[in-house]
C-alpha positions as CSV (number, residue, x, y, z in Angstrom):
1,X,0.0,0.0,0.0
2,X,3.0,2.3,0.6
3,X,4.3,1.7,-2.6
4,X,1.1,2.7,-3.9
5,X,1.1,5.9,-2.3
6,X,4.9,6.6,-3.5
7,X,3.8,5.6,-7.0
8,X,1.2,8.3,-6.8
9,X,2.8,11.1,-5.2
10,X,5.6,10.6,-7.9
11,X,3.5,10.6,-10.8
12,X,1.3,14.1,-9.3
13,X,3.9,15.8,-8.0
14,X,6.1,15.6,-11.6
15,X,6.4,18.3,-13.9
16,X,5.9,16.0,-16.6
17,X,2.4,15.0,-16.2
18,X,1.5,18.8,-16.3
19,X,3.6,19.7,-19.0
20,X,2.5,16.0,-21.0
21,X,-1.8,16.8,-20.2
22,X,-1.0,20.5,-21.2
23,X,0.4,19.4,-24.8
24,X,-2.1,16.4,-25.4
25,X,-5.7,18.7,-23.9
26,X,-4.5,21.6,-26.0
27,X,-4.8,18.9,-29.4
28,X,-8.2,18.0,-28.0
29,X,-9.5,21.5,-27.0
30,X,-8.8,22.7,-30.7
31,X,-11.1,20.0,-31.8
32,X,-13.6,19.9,-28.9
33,X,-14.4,23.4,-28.6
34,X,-15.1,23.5,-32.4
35,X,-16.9,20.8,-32.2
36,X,-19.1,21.7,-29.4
37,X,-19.9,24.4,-31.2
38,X,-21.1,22.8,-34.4
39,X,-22.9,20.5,-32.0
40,X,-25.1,23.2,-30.7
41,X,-26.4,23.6,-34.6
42,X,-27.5,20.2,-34.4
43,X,-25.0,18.3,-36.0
44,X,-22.6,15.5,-35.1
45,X,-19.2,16.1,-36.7
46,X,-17.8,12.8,-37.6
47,X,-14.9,14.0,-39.6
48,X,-13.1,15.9,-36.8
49,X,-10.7,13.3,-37.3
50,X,-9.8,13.6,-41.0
51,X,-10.1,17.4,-40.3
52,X,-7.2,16.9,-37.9
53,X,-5.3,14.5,-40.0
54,X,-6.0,17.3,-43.2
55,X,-4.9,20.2,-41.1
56,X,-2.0,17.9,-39.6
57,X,-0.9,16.8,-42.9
58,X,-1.4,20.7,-44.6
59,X,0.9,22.4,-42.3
60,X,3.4,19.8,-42.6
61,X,3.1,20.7,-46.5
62,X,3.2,24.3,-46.0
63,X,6.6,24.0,-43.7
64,X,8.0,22.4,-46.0
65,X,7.3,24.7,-49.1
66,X,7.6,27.7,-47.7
67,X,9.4,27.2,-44.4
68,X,7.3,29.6,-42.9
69,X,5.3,28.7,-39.7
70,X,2.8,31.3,-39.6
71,X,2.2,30.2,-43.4
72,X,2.6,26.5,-42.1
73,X,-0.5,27.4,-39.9
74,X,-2.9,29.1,-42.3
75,X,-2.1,25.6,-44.3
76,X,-3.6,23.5,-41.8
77,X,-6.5,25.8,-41.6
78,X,-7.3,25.3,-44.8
79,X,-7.0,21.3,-44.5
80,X,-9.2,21.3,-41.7
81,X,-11.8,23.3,-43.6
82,X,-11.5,21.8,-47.0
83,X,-12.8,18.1,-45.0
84,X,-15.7,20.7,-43.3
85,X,-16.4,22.0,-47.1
86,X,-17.5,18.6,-48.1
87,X,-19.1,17.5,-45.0
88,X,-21.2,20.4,-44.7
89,X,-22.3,20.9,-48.2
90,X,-22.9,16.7,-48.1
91,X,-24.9,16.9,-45.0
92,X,-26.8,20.3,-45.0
93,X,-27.0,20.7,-48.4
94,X,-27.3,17.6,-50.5
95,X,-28.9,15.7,-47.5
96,X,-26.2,12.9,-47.6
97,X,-26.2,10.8,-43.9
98,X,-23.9,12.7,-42.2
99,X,-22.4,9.6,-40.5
100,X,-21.7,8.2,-43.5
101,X,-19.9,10.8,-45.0
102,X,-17.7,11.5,-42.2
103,X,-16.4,8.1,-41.8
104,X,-16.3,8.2,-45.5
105,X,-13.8,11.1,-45.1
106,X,-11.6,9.8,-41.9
107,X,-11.0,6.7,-44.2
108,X,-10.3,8.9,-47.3
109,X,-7.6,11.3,-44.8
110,X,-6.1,8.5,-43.4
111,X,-5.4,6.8,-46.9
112,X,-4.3,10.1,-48.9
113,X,-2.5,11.7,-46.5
114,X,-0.3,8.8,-46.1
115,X,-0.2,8.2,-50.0
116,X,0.8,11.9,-50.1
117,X,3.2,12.2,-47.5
118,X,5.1,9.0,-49.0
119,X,5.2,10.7,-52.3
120,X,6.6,14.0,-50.8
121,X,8.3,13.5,-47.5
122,X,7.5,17.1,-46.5
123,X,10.3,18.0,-43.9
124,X,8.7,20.4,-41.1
125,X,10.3,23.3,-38.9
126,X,8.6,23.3,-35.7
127,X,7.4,26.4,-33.9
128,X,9.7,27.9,-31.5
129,X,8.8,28.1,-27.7
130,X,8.1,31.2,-26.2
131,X,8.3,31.4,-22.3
132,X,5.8,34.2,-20.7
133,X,8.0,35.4,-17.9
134,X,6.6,35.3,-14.2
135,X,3.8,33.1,-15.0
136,X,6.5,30.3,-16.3
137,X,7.5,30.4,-12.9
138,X,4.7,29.4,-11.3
139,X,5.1,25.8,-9.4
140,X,4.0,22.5,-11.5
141,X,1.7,24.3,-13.9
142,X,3.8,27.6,-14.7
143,X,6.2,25.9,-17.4
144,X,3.2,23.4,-18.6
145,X,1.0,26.7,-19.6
146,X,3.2,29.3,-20.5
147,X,6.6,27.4,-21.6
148,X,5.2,25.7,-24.7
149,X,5.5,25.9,-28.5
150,X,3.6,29.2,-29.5
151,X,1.3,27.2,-31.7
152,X,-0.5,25.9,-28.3
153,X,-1.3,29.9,-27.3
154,X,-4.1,29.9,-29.9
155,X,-5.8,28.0,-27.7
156,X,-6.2,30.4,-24.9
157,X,-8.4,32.8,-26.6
158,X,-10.5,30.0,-28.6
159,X,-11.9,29.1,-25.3
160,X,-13.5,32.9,-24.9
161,X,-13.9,33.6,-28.8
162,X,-16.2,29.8,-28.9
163,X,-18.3,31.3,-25.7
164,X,-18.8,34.7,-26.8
165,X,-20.1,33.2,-30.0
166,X,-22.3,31.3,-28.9
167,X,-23.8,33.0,-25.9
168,X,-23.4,36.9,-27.0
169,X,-24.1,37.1,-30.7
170,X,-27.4,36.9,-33.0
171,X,-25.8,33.9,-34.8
172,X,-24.8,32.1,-31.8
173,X,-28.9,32.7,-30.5
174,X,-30.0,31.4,-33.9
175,X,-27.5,28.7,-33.7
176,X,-29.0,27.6,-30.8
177,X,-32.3,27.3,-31.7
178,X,-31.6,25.5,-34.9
179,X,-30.1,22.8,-32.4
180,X,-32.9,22.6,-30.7
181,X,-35.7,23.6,-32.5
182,X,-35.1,23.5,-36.1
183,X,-39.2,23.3,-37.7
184,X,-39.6,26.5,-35.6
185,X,-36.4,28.2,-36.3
186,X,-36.9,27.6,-39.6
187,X,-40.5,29.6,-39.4
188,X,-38.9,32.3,-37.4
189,X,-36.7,33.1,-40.8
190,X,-33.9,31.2,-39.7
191,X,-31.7,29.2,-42.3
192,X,-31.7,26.1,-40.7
193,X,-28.8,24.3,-42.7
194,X,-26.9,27.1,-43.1
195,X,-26.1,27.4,-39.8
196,X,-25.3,24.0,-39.8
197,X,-23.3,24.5,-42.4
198,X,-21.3,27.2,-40.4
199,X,-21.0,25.2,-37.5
200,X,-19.3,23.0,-39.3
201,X,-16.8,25.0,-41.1
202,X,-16.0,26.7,-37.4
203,X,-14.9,23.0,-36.3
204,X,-12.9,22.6,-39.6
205,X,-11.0,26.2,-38.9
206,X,-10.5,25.1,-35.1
207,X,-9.3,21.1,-36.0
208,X,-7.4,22.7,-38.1
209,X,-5.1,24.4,-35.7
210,X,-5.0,21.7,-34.2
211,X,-4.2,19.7,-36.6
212,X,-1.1,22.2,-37.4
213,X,-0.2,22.4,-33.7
214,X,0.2,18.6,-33.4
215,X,2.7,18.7,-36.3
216,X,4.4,22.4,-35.9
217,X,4.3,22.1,-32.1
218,X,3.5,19.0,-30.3
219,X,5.7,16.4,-32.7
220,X,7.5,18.3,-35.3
221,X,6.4,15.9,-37.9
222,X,3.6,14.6,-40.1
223,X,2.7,11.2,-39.7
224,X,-0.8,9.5,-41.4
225,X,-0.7,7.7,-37.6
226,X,-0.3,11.0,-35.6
227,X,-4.0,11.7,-35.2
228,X,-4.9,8.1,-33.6
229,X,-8.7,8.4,-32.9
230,X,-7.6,12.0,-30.9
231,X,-10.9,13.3,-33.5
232,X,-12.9,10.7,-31.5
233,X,-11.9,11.5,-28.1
234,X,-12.6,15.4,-29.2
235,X,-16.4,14.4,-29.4
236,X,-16.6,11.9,-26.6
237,X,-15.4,15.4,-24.4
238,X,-18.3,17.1,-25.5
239,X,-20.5,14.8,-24.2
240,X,-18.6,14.2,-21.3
241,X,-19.2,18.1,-20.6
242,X,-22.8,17.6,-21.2
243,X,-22.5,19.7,-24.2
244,X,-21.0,22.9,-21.8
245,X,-18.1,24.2,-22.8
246,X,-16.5,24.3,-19.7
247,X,-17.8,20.6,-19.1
248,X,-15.9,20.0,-22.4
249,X,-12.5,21.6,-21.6
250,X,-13.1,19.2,-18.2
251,X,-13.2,16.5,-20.5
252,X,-10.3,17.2,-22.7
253,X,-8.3,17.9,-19.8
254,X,-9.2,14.3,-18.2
255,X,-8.6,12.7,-21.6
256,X,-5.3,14.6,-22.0
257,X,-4.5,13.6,-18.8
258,X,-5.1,9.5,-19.4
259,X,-3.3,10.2,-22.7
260,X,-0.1,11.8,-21.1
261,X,-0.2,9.2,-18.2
262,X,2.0,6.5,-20.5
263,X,4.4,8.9,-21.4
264,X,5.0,9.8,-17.7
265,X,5.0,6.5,-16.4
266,X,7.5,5.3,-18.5
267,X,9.9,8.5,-17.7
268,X,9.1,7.4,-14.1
269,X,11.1,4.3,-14.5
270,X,7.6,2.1,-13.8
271,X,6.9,-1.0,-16.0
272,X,3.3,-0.8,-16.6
273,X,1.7,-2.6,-19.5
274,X,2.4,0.0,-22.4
275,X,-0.7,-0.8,-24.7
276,X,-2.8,-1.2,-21.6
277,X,-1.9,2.2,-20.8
278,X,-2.0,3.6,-24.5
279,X,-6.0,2.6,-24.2
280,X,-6.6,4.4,-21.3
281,X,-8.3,7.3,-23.1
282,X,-10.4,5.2,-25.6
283,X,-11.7,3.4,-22.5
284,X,-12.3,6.6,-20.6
285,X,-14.4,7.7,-23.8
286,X,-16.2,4.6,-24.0
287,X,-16.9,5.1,-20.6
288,X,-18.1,8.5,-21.1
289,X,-20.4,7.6,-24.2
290,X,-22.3,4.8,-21.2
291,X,-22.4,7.3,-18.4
292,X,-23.0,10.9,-19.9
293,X,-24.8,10.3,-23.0
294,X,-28.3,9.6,-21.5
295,X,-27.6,11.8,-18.5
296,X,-26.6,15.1,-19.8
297,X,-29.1,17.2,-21.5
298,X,-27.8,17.3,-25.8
299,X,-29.3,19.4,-28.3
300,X,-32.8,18.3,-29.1
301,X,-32.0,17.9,-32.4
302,X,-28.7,16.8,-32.5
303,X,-27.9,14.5,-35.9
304,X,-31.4,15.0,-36.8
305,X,-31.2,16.1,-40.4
306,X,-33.7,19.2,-41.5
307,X,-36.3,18.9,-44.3
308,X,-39.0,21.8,-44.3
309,X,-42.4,21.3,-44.0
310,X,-41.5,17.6,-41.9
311,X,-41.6,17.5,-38.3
């Protein structure tokens, strides 16, 4: 029992797990708090993954051609939101299942992106790291928040930007609405799936800064294995939140947290089953899908499709 108790107070009292749940929750919050947006419209976002793998993969291009970060960053954004151009204009505009084009689309990432990058071999410059003085300093947490690849700052102000949208602004109110009500947001005057469309595109812009900060920041290269079902744990957060966005950056912090715990073990000197340990998350989020779905209160019309006149 007292070895369990050391074991413990090692792992929360090292530097490395904070830093290591910073790095792998900033990843997820890109993706989550997009997604919890385009959630609130009413629509379930399957292709967060492939939007991460698109952006991950575009940056890496966009290094590599014109070994400029910032321009390396604006190339991931638009991967992410070419995968949220066809998924929205698929699902809110042809009427296409929505589930079926975004597992369509992670399995069409995954397989050009990796055809691509073997073709290419894109070489990436990662971000530098900027250190904000004072608040680096601050015990446990102060070089996991503020000591990190500048990439991972975007971050910080997506939080606010994703609340003030949705809470203070006419499109965030119809937004709403059109999650929960669509039939009567559509008679108010309210174009139903073209705010479902712009959900949409808001998670393709946000998974794709994430998808650039995993390659730019958080690895410092592409690979069509980088992603890992990361997309997927970005939705099960929102539901763990209960569609919040605090709730959700709760969840991506747990989830970031399970997913740095292997890493931090294995710096520990512990011999802990690695793959054991590399499933943590996925069974935290399968965990999460059993507990919270039913529980929390979602949209009422979340991955209902709209058709005028049908109720």
């Amino acid at each position: 029992m007292n070895d369990l108790l050391h074991a413990i107070w090692n792992v929360v009292s090292s530097d490395s797990l904070y830093e290591s749940t910073v790095r792998f929750s900033a990843l997820l919050a890109f993706a989550a708090i997009g997604e919890w947006v385009a959630e609130r419209t009413g629509t379930l976002n399957i292709s967060v993954e492939a939007m991460l793998l698109c952006g991950a993969f575009g940056s890496a291009l966009g290094s590599y051609l014109s070994h400029n970060v910032w321009i390396a960053v604006l190339c991931g954004v638009i991967g992410g939101l070419v995968i949220a151009l066809v998924q929205a204009n698929m699902s809110h505009r042809l009427a296409a299942n929505q589930f079926i084009v975004g597992l369509t689309l992670n399995v069409l990432a995954v397989g050009l992106t990796a055809y691509l990058n073997a073709q290419i071999r894109p070489q990436v410059e990662r971000a530098g790291v900027v250190k904000i003085p004072l608040l680096s300093r601050i015990p446990l947490v102060g070089s996991a928040l503020f000591d990190q690849a500048w990439v991972l700052y975007l971050v910080y102000p997506l939080i606010p930007l994703a609340w003030w949208l949705v809470y203070r602004t006419r499109w965030g109110l119809e937004a709403r609405a059109v999650g929960e009500n669509p039939q009567s947001a559509d008679v108010s005057g309210i174009h139903v799936n073209k705010r479902r469309r712009q959900g949409i595109y808001f998670v393709g812009f946000t998974s794709g800064l994430g998808g650039a900060y995993l390659t730019l920041g958080l690895v410092g290269s592409f690979g069509a294995d980088g992603v890992s079902g990361r997309g997927f744990l970005a939705l099960a957060a929102v539901i763990f939140g209960g569609w919040t966005l605090k709730g959700t950056i709760a969840g991506v912090l747990v989830f970031g947290a399970f997913d740095a715990l292997h890493y931090v073990l294995q710096s520990l000197g512990y011999d802990i089953n690695t793959q054991l340990l590399v499933s943590l998350p996925y069974i935290m989020a399968l965990a999460t899908m059993l507990l919270f779905a039913t529980r929390s209160r979602k949209p009422q019309a979340l991955a209902m499709p709209f058709v005028r006149g049908l109720t």
